[in-house]
N, C-alpha and C positions, 0 to 999 in steps of 0.2 A: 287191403294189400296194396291197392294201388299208390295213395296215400303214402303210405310206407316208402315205396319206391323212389318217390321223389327226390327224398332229398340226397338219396346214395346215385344217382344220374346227378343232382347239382353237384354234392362230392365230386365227384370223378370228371368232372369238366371242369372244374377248378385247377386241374391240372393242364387242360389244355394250353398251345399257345398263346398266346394273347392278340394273336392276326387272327384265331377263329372267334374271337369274342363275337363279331355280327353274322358268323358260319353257324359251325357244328355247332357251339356254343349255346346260341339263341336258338338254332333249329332244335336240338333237344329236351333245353330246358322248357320251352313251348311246348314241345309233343306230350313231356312224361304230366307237366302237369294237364294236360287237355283230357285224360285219360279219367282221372276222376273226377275233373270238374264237368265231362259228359253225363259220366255214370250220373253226379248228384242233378244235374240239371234233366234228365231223362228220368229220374225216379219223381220228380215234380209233374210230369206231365199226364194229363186224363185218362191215356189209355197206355195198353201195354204197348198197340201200334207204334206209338207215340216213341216210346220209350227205346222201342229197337230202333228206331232213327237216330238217338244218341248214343243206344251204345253200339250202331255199326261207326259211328263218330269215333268214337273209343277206339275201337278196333282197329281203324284207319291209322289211329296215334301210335298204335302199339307199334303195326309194321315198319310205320316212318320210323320207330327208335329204331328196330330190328335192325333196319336197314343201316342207318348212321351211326350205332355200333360199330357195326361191322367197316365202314367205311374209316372209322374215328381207327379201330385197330389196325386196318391196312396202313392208314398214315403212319403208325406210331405214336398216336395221341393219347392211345389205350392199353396197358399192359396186359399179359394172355388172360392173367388171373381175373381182372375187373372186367374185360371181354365175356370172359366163360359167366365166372356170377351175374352181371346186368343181364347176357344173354338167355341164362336159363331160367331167370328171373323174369324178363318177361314174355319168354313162354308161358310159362305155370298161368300169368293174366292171361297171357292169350285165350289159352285154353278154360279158365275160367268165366269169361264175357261170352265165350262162344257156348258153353255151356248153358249159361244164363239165359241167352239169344233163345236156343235149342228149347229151353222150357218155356217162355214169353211165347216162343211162337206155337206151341205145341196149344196154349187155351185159347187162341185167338179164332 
């Protein structure tokens, strides 16, 4: 799902101004993708220990989009509708990693 999300965040900054290209811009496009390349480089690792250090990584990316969403729609860089979707879109991650967390840590 993560994955997925990617390129509808590069979407939707393509519309940004073009003074955010080293802002919002690169802050986003960095975040959305850091989310799965955590998740995939934390399913590489020995232990589950291991693996919840990448995906609290993950999780840290999420909020930063969260955040600059929100920030990207106060400007007017974000219309309500691409707001509400990206938004509740990555909730659903949210809530998915944190699930995942929830059982990784539950065998440990």
């Amino acid at each position: 799902m993560s994955v997925a999300y990617c390129p509808k965040v590069y979407k939707a900054t393509e519309r940004f101004p073009e003074k955010e290209r080293f802002g919002l811009i690169s802050q986003l496009n960095r975040a959305v993708v850091s989310i799965p390349s955590n998740i995939a480089e934390g399913s590489a690792k020995s232990s589950d220990k291991h693996f919840l250090i990448f995906l609290e990584n993950a999780l840290g990316s999420c909020f930063e989009i969260e955040t600059q969403l929100l920030v990207s729609f106060e400007l007017g860089f974000l219309p309500q509708h691409d707001y509400d979707a990206l938004s509740s879109e990555i909730l659903i991650i949210i809530k998915r990693i944190n699930n995942f967390m929830n059982f990784l840590s539950k065998n440990l």
